[in-house]
Structures are given as C-alpha cells and as structure tokens.
C-alpha positions in Angstrom: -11.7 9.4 -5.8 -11.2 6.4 -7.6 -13.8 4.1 -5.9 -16.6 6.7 -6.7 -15.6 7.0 -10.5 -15.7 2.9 -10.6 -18.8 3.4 -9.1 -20.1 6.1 -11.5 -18.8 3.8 -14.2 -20.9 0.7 -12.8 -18.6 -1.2 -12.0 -18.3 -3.1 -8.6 -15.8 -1.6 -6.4 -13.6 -3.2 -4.1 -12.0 -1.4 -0.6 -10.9 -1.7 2.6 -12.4 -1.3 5.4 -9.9 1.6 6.7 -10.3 3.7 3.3 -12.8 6.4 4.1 -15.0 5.4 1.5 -15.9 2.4 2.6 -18.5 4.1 5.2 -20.2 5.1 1.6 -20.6 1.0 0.3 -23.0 -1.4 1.4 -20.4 -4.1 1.4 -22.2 -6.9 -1.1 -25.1 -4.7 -2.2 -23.0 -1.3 -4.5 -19.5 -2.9 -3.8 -17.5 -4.9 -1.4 -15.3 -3.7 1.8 -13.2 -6.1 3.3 -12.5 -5.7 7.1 -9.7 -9.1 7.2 -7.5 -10.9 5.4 -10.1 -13.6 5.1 -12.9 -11.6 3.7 -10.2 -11.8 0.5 -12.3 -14.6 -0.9 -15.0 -12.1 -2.1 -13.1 -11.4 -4.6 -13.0 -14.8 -5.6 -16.7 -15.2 -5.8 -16.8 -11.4 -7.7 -14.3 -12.4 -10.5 -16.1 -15.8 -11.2 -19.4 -14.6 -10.9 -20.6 -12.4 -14.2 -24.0 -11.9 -12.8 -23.3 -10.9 -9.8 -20.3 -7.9 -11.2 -23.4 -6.9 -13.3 -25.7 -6.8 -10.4 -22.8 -4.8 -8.0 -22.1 -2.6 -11.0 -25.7 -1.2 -11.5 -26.1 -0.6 -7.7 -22.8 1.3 -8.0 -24.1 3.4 -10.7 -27.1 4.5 -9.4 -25.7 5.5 -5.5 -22.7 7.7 -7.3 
C-alpha cells in the first residue's frame, strides 16, 4: 500500500522485484524494481539525479 501512495504522491518509488507491486511499475519509466543486489546502484543514480526523481515522480502520479 505504500508504494501506490508514493506513487499517488509523485514521488519515485523504489521495490523489489518479489513485492507484488512490482508487476504494477515499469522499472525506470513510474519507479524502479530491482531484481539483484547489483541493480542497487539505481538508487544511486535516483538520489543524485533531481531531474530524473522529478521525471519518475510525475509518471508515478499519473499511473496511481
């Protein structure tokens, strides 16, 4: 529930790829599902990137 009221917020949301949400996020596009251990450095490139957290965020909004 908490994924889709980030979402709803617009905000870029962040799962795993076992939650059952994930099936509901185009991973890069409304939010960002990580399948390994190694996919972790999305999150780098979310924090540092303003533009792109604005762009994820909006795409959020409007699929919740």
């Amino acid at each position: 529930m908490s994924v889709l009221e980030g979402m709803a917020c617009g905000l870029p949301v962040v799962t795993s790829a076992n939650a059952g949400i994930a099936s509901l996020i185009h991973d890069g596009k409304d939010g960002f599902v990580f399948r390994s251990v190694e996919e972790l450095s999305k999150l780098l490139e979310l924090l540092s990137d303003p533009e792109l957290r604005r762009r994820i965020g909006i795409e959020a909004r409007k699929k919740s």
